[in-house]
C-alpha positions as CSV (number, residue, x, y, z in Angstrom):
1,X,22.9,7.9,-8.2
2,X,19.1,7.4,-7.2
3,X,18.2,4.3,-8.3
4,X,14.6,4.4,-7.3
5,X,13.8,7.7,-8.5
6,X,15.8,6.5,-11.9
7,X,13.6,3.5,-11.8
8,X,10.7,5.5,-11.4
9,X,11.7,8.4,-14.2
10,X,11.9,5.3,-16.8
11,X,9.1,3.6,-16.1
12,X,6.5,6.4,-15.6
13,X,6.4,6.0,-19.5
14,X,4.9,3.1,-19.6
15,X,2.7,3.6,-16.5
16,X,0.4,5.8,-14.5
17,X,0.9,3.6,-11.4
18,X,2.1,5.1,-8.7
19,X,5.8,3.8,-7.6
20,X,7.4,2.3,-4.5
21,X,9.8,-0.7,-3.1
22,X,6.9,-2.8,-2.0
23,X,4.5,-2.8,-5.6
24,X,4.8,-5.9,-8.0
25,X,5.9,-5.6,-11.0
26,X,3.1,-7.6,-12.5
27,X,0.9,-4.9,-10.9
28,X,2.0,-2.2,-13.0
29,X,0.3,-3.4,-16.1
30,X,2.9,-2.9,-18.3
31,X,3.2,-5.4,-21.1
32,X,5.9,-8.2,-21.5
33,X,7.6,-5.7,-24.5
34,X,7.3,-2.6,-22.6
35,X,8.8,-3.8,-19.8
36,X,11.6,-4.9,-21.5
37,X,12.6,-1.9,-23.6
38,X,12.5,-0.5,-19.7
39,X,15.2,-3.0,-18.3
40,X,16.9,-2.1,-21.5
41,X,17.1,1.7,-20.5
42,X,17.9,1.2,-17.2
43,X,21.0,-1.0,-18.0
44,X,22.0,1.0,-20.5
45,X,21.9,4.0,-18.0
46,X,23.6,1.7,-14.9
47,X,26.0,-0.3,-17.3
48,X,24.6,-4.1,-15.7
49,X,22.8,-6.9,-17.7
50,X,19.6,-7.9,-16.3
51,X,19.9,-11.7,-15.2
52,X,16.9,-14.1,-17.2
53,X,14.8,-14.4,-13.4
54,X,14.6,-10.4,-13.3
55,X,14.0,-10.2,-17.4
56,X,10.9,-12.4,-16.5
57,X,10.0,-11.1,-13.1
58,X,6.3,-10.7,-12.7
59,X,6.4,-11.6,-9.0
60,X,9.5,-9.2,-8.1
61,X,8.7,-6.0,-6.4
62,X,10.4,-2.8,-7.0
63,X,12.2,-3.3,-4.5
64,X,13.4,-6.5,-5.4
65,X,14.8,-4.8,-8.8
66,X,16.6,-2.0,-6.9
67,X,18.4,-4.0,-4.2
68,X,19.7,-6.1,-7.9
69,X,20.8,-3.0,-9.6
70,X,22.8,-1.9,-6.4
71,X,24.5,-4.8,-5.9
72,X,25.0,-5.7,-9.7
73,X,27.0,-1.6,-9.5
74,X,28.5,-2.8,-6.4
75,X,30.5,-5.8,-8.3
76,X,31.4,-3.8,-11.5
77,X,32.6,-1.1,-9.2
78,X,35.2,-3.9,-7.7
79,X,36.0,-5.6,-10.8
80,X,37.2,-1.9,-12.3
């Protein structure tokens, strides 16, 4: 599984920005709703739960949100 390229399939709907690892989130002007319904998708597509820090995460990168998302797989993976 790609996460970045899922990341960036789900959020192109609420954005025209262009996507990578380094861009803040906050930079992407998506709205405090939009964003997430987004984090929403995505966990329902990876199967983790967004901690509160990454539900409010203006200052995150991408980035930041991928390297969480593989290790958050990473620990269900060993816990199965």
């Amino acid at each position: 599984m790609d996460i970045l390229e899922k990341f960036k399939e789900y959020i192109k709907e609420y954005t025209d920005e262009e996507i990578s690892e380094e861009v803040k989130i906050e930079s992407l002007g998506i709205d405090s709703v939009d964003f997430v319904q987004f984090l929403i998708e995505l966990e329902d597509y990876t199967g983790i739960e967004f901690e509160e820090d990454y539900l409010i995460g203006e200052e995150l990168t991408v980035g930041d949100y991928i390297v969480y998302i593989k290790e958050q797989i990473e620990i269900n993976e060993k816990g199965n």
